[in-house]
N, C-alpha and C positions, 0 to 999 in steps of 0.2 A: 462683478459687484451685484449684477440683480440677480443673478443664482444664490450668490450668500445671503441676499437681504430674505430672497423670496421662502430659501428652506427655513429662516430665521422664525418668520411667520406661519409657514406650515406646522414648526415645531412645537412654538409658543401655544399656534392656537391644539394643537392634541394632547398638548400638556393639560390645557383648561379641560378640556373636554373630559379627559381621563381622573383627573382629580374630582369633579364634579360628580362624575358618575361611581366613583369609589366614596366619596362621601354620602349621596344616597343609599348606597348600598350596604355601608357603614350605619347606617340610621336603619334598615330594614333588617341589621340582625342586632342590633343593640339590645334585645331582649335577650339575646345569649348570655352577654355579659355581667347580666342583673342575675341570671336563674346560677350561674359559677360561682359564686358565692367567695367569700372573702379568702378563705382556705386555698380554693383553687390558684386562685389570681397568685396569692402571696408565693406559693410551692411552681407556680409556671405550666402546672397542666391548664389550664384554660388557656393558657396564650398557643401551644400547642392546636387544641381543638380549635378554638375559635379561627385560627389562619384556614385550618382545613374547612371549615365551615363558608367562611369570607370569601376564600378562591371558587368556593363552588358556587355562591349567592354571585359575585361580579358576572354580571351577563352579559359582559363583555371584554371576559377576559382573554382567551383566545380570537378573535378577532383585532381585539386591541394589539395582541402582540404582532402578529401576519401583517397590520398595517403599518407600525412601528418599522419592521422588518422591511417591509416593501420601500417604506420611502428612506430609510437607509442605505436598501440595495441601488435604488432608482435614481437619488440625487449624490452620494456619497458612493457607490460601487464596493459596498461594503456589507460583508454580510455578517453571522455569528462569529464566535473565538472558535478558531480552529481552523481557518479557511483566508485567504489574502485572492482579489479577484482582481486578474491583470486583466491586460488588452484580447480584445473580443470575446469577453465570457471566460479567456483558461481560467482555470482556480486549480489554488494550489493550500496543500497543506502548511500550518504556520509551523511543523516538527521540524518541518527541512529548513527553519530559518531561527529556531532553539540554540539559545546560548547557553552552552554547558561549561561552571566555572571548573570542575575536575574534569576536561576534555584531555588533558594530557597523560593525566592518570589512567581512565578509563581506556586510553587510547595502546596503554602501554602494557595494561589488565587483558586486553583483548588478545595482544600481538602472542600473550604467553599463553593464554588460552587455547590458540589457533595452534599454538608451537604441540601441547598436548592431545591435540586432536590429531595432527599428524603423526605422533609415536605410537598414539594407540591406532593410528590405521593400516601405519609398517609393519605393527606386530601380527598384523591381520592379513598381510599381503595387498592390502588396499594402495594404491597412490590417490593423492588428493588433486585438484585442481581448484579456485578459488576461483568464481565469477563477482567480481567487484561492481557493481551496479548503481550509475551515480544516481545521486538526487535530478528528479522533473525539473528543479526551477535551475537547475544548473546547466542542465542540456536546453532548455528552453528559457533563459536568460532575457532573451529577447521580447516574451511574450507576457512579462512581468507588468506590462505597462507603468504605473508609477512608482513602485516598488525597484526594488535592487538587489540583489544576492549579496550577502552580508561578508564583510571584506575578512569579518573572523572567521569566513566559513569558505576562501578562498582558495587554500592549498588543501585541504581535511582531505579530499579525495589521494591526491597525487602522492601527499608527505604519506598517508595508509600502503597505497600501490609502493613506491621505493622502497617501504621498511619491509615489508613483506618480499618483495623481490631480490631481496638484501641478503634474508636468511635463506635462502632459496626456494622458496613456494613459487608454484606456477599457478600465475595469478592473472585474468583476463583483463585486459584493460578495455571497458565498455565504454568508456567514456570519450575514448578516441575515435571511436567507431561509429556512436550515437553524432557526436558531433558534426562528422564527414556526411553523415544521412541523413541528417533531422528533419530537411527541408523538399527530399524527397519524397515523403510520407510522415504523418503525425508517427511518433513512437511513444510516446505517451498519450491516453486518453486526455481531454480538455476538462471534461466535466470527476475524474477519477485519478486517485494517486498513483496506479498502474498502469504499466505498458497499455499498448495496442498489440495485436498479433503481428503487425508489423514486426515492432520492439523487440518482442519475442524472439520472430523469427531471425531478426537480424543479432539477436545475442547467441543464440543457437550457433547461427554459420558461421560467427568468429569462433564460438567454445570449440565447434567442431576441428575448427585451422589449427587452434591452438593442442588439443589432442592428437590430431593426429599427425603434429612436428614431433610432439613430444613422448608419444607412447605409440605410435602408427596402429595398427589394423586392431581394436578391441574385438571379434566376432570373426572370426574367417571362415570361411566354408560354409557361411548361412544360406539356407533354401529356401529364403524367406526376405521379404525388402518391407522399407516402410513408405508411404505416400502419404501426402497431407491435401485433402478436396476442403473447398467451402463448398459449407453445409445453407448457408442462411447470412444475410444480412439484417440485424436485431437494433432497435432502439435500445439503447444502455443508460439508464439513469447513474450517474457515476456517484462514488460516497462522498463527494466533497459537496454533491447539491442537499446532504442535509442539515449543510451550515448556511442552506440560503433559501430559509423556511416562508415560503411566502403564500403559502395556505392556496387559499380560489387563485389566485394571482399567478401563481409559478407558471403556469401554462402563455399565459398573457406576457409579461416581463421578465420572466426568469431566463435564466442562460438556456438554451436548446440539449438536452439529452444527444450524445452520443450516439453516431452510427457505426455499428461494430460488427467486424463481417466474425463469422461463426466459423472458426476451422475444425476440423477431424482430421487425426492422421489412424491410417487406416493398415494392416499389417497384408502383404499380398506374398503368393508366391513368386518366384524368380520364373520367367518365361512362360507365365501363367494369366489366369485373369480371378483365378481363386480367391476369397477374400477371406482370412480367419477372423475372428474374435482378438481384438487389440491386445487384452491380456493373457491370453492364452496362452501363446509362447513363452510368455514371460517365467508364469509360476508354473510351466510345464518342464523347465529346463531347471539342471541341475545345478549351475554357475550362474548367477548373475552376473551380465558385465560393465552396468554403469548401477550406481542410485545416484537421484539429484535429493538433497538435502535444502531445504532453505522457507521463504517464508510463504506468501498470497499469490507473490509473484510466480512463482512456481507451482502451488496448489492447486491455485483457481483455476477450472479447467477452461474457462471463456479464453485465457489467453492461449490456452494450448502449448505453452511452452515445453513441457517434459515431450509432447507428441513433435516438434518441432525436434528435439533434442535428437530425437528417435529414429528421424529422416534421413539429419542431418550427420549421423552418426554410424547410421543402417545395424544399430544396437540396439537391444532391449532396454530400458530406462525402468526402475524400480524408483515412482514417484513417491519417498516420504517425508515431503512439506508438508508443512501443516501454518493454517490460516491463524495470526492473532499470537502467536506465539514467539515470534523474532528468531532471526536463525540461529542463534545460537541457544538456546533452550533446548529447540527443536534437534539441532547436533547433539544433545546430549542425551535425549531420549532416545535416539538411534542410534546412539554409542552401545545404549545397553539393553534397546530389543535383542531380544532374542531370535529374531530374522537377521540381524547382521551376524550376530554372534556364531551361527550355524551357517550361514552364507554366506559371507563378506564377496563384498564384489571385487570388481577390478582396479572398479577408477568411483570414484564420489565425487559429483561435483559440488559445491556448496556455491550457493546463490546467498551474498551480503550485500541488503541496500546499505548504501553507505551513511544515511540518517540514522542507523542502530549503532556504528561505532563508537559515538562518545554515551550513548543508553548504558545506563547501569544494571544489570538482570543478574539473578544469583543462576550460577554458572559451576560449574567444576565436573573433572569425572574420577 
């Protein structure tokens, strides 16, 4: 009761405070308004100018927002739209908790989609493998604090996983595996919508299981192994701390940045201690025998995952994710590079978070 009474009052009184100071400031450009003259006003350019004029005269606009924010953060644990802040600091993105009224549809636009991705990669000699990659708030449930994983978005993973394993695609299920580890090691970052190299590397050694039940030895006879060393342990401001904009303050009150250990994985000789150039082999060799396909998760080299892939594979990986794009876009532009098209690999893996299945993206090949 004295929490609700006291933010009651904090509120009221910044209210006063901000109106006051937006009315004087209102009064120090009132001259603009007279010199706009009747024309402007009636057609809407001056209402135009004068906002941009007004945002730059309040001298206390930025700071007004930073404190706004702060005592949002501070007394309510809440930050901008785009961000839900559980128990101790995790933040999580509000995408993973989007209700999509055409989820069935899109669900079912996908499945055929995925169906054509595979015919064009048989006619390639390609096989496919699908890394299904669940939602953070799903594997970390627990860490929601007052928040709950939405009951519409309950099954999304598994009903995806069945239908797919249905038609016969070999599809990873991450979600079983993140689950059994969670508690062992963060696998997702706290302050970031991405893995950890944990994460990573723990979706790696299952894809790896699942390859080679399914397609056994990609690479034989290599003279060549791969290793993965940490390079560095880095403070990581994650992207979800820029829905929790607290100006001077963030350092003081803000959730704490990320500590992120920095992997390399490194190409050696077999009974050697020689070290090449990571890609070197890759585009030095005639066959490629994996590409990973998909979206940040895969791109972003902090997490390391394609080098992860690489290890755990003791195969070359032809990384072309790409960041912002979702992975299915992304599958279609490398349906019709012309590096597949002249090389097609062996095996492709494609990495889908499972928040892009009910997304709607113009898609086709």
């Amino acid at each position: 009761m004295f929490r609700e009474k006291f933010s009651g009052y904090v509120m009221i009184a910044f209210l006063i405070f901000a109106v006051v100071s937006a009315v004087f400031d209102v009064w120090q450009t009132r001259g603009d308004a007279v010199a706009a003259g009747p024309e402007k006003i009636i057609t809407g350019q001056w209402a135009s100018a004068y906002e941009q004029e007004f945002n730059k005269a309040v001298s206390i606009h930025e700071p007004s927002i930073n404190i706004w924010d702060a005592l949002n953060y501070t007394l309510y644990r809440d930050g901008r739209e785009g961000v839900l802040v559980g128990a101790n600091d995790w933040l999580f993105t509000t995408e993973e908790f989007d209700y999509f009224p055409d989820a069935k549809a899109e669900f079912r636009r996908k499945v055929a989609y995925i169906e054509d991705v595979r015919s064009v990669l048989a006619e390639h000699g390609s096989a496919l493998v699908i890394a299904l990659l669940p939602a953070k708030a799903r594997v970390y449930g627990d860490r929601l604090g007052d928040y709950h994983y939405p009951s519409y978005k309950k099954d999304e993973y598994g009903r995806f996983l069945r239908e797919l394993e249905s038609r016969g695609f070999v599809v990873v299920d991450l979600l079983t595996a993140m689950r059994r580890h969670k508690d062992e090691s963060d696998l997702f970052l706290r302050t970031d919508t991405h893995w950890t190299p944990d994460g990573a590397r723990l979706a790696a050694v299952r894809i790896a299981s699942v390859v080679e039940r399914r397609f056994g030895d990609l690479d034989p006879g290599r003279t060549t192994a791969f290793r993965t060393v940490r390079k560095e342990t880095i403070l990581h401001d994650g992207d979800l701390l820029r829905y929790i904009a607290l100006g001077p303050l963030a350092d003081e009150i803000g959730p704490r940045p990320d500590r992120l250990a920095v992997m390399e994985t490194r190409e050696v000789r077999k009974g050697g201690t020689a070290e090449g150039d990571l890609e070197g082999a890759l585009f030095g060799d005639a066959e490629i025998p994996v590409a990973l396909v998909g979206t940040s998760y895969s791109a972003n080299p902090l997490w390391n995952f394609a080098g992860f892939l690489k290890e755990e594979l003791q195969a070359d990986v032809l990384n072309a994710a790409e960041e912002g794009q979702g992975p299915f876009v992304t599958m279609q532009k490398y349906l019709a590079d012309e590096a597949f098209q002249s090389t097609p690999p062996k095996l492709v893996i494609w990495e889908i978070p499972e928040r892009t299945i009910p997304v709607s993206y113009e898609q086709g090949i």
